[in-house]
N, C-alpha and C positions, 0 to 999 in steps of 0.2 A: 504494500500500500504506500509506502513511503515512497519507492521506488518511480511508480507512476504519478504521485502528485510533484516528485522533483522533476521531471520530465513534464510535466504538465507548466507550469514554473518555468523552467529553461524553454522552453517551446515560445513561450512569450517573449519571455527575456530576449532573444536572438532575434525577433523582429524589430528591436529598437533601434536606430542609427548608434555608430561607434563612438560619439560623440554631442553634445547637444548644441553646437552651432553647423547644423549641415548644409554643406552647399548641394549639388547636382552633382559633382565630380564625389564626392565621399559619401552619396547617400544611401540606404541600405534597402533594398526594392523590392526586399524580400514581404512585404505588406503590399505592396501594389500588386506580385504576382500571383501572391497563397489571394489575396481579393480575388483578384478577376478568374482564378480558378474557382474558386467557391462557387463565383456567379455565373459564370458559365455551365457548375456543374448542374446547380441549382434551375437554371431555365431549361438544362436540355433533361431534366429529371422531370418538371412538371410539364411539360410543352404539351401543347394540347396534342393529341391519338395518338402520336409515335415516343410520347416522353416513357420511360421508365415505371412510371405509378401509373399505368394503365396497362402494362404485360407481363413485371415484375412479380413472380407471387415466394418470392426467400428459396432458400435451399432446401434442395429434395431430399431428402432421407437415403440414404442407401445401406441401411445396417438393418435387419427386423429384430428386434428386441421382442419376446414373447410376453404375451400380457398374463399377470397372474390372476390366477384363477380367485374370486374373493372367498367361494364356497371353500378353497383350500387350502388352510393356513402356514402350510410347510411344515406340519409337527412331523410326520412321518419320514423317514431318510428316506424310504424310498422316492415319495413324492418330490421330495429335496433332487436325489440325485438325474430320476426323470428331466428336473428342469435344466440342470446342469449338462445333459446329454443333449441339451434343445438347444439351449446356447452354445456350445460347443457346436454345434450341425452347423447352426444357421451362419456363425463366424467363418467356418472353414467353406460355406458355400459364399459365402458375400467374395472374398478372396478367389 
């Protein structure tokens, strides 16, 4: 956690110019380019029929995880190890 809020911190920090009398020859642009990336990514994400939020639906699943039975609480090893033989299947067929 620390790790990511100093990185979050420095990620700022490093937009700042090197100095605070800047001219155009020492200025640091890296705000003007993370900007207009934002913005651009932003209009061509909403853009009406062809933007992103109208074909995008997240990422597919490609692992089946077996769903547990609620009738069957796992007291049993057998039924325990049954599940154990599922998830092993279905791991060794996803690969």
């Amino acid at each position: 956690m620390i790790a990511v809020v100093f990185m979050s911190f420095m990620s700022v920090v490093f937009l700042f110019p090197t100095s605070p009398q800047t001219s155009v020859k020492d200025m640091n642009y890296t705000v003007v380019v993370f900007g207009g990336v934002m913005i651009l990514s932003l209009v061509w994400y909403y853009f009406p029929k062809y933007g992103g939020v109208h074909w995008f639906e997240g990422p597919i699943a490609n692992i089946d995880i077996p769903m547990v039975d609620s009738a069957d609480d796992g007291s049993s090893s057998e039924g325990l190890q049954d599940k154990k033989n599922a998830t092993a299947v279905s791991t060794v067929d996803a690969s």
